[in-house]
C-alpha positions in Angstrom: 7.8 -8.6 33.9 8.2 -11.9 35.8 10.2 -15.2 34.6 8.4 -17.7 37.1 5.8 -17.7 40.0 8.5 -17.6 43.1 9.3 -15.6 45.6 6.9 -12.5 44.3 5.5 -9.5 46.5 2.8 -8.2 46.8 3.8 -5.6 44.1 3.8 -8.1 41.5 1.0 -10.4 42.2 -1.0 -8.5 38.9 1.9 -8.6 36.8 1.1 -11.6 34.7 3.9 -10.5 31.9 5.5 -13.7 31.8 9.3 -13.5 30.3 11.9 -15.8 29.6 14.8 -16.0 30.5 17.6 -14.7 28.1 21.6 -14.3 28.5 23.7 -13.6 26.0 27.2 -14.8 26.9 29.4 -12.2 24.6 28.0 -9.4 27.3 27.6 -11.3 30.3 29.4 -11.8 33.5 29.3 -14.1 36.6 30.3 -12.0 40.0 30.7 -14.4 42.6 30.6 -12.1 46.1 32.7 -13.1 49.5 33.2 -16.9 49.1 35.5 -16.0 52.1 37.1 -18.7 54.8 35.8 -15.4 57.6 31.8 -16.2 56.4 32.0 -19.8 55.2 34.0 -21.7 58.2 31.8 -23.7 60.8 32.7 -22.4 64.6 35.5 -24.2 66.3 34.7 -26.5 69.1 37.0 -24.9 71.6 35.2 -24.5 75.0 32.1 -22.1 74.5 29.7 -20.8 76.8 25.7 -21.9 76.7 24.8 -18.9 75.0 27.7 -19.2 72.8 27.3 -23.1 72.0 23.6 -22.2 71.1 24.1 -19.5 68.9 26.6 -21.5 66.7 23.6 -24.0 66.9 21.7 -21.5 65.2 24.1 -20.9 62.2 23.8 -24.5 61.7 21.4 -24.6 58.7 23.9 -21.9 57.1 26.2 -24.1 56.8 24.6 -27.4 55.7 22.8 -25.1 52.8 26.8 -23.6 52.4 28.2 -27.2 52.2 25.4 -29.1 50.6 24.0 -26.6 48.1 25.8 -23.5 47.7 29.2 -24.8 46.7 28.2 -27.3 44.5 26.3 -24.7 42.8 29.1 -22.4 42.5 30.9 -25.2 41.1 28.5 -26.0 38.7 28.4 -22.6 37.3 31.8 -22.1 37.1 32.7 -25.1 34.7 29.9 -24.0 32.7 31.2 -20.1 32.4 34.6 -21.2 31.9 33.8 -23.7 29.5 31.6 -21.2 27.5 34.7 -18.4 27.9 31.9 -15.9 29.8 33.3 -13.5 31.9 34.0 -14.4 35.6 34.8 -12.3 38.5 35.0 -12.8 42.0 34.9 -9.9 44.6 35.9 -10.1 48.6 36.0 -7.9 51.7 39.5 -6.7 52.1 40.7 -3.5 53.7 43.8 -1.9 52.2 45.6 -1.6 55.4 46.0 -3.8 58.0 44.1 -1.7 61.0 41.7 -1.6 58.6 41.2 2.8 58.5 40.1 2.3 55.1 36.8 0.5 56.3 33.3 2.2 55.0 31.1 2.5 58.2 29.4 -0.3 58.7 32.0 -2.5 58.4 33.4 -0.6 61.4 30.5 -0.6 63.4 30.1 -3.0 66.1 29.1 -6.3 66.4 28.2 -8.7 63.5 28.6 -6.3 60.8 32.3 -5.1 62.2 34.9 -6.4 59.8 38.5 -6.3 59.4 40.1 -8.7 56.8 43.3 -7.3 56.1 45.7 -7.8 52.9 47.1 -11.4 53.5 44.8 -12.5 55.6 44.0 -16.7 55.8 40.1 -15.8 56.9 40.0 -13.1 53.8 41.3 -16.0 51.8 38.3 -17.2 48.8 37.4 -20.9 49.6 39.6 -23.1 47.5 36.3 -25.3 46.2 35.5 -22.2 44.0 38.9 -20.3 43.8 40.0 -18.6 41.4 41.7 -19.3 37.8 44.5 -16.9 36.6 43.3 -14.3 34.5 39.5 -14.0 36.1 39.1 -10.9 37.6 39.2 -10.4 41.8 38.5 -7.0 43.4 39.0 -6.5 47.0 36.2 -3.9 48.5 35.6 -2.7 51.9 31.7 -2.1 51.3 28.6 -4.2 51.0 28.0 -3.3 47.2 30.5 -4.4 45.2 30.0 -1.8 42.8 29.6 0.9 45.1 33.6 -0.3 46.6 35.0 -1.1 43.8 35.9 0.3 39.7 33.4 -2.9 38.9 30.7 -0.5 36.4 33.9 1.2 34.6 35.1 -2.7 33.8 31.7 -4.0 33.0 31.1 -1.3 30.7 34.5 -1.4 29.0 34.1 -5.1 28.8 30.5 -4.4 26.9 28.9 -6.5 29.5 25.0 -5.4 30.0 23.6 -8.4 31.9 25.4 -9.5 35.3 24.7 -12.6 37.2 25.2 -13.0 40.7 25.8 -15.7 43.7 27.8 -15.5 47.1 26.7 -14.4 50.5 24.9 -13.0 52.4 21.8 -12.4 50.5 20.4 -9.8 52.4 23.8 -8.2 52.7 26.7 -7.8 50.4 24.5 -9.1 47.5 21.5 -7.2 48.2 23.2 -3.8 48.1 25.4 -5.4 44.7 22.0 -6.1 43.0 20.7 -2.9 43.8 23.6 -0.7 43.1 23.5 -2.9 39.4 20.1 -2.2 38.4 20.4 1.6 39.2 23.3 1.7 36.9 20.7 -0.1 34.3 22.5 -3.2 34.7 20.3 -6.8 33.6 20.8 -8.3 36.7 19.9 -12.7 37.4 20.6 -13.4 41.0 20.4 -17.4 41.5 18.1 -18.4 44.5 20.5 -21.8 45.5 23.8 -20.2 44.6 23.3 -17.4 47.2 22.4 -17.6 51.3 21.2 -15.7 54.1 22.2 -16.5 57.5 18.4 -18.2 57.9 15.7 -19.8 55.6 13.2 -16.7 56.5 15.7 -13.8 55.7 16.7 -15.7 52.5 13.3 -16.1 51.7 12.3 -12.2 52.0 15.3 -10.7 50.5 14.8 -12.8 47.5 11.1 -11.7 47.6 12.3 -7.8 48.0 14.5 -8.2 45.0 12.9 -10.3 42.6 10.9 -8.4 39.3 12.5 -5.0 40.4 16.1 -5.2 41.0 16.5 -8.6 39.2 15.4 -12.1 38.5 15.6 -14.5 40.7 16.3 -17.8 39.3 17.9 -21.1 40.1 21.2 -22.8 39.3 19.2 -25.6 36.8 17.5 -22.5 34.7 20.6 -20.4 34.5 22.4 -23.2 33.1 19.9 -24.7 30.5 19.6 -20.5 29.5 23.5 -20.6 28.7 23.3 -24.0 26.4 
């Protein structure tokens, strides 16, 4: 079944099921994945070589869509779920020791993916624009799926949540493997298209296309909003 005529595959272009879209606060959650200083800071101007200066170049549209779009919308959404009392939790990469043993694999691995964010950490630190409130849940993981790294499906189903809805970064990362990992477990799962980002427009793009109609719905930060009214 789809909810609207974006970002479908080929898999879907027949499927003319139309749905709307439907959240039930009472058994609903908002998991908002590594809003962290390491992912969302812009590159310091120290000295840089040319290959350097243009790669950081390249990041650029990251974050102007991180700035102008994807924090606002965060902030939008929280007020809403806090003002309508619906569950909000906020997960981050964070290794339980500080050389970082703990680490699944990839986040060992070399290069972009390698990662080590130790307890007390400034970079592991979630952004102060959407940090926070005492009492909202925060679970430190040291793999990509949230609920693969964490005791997330034992709280959502103890909390009597069913439906899960899901921003942060990267798309074709962290949240990927969380949306996934959520609708195996038979999770409802509503991943919102300007609340999330991929390091550029064309990954974004095709990992929302990839997801939407299986793994979840993609929607954007108006809808979800007007559906919690």
């Amino acid at each position: 079944m789809r909810i609207n005529g974006r970002y479908v595959s080929l898999y879907y272009e027949m499927d003319h099921d139309m749905g709307e879209i439907d959240i039930v606060p009472e058994k609903t959650a908002l998991l908002v994945v590594d809003m962290q200083r390491f992912f969302l800071t812009k590159p310091d101007n120290a000295p840089k070589t040319p290959e350097e200066l243009d790669y950081n170049r390249s990041w650029s549209p990251f974050f102007e869509a991180i700035e102008h779009t994807v924090v606002p919308n965060h902030q939008r959404i929280l007020e809403a779920f806090r003002q309508k009392k619906i569950e909000v939790i906020f997960a981050m990469i964070q290794s339980k020791t500080a050389d970082g043993r703990d680490r699944s694999l990839d986040h060992k691995a070399t290069g972009f993916n390698e990662l080590l964010l130790p307890p007390g950490s400034r970079e592991s630190e979630i952004i102060p624009e959407v940090t926070p409130l005492d009492g909202e849940i925060v679970l430190q993981k040291t793999t990509d799926s949230v609920l693969t790294g964490t005791s997330l499906r034992l709280m959502l189903h103890n909390m009597g949540i069913d439906t899960v809805v899901v921003t942060g970064i990267y798309t074709d990362q962290c949240i990927s493997c969380t949306v996934r990992s959520l609708a195996d477990e038979s999770f409802k799962v509503w991943l919102i298209e300007d609340a999330c980002r991929a390091a550029t427009e064309e990954i974004q793009n095709h990992e929302l296309t990839v997801l939407n109609n299986i793994y979840c719905h993609v929607i954007n930060t108006d809808e979800l909003l007007n559906a919690i009214k």
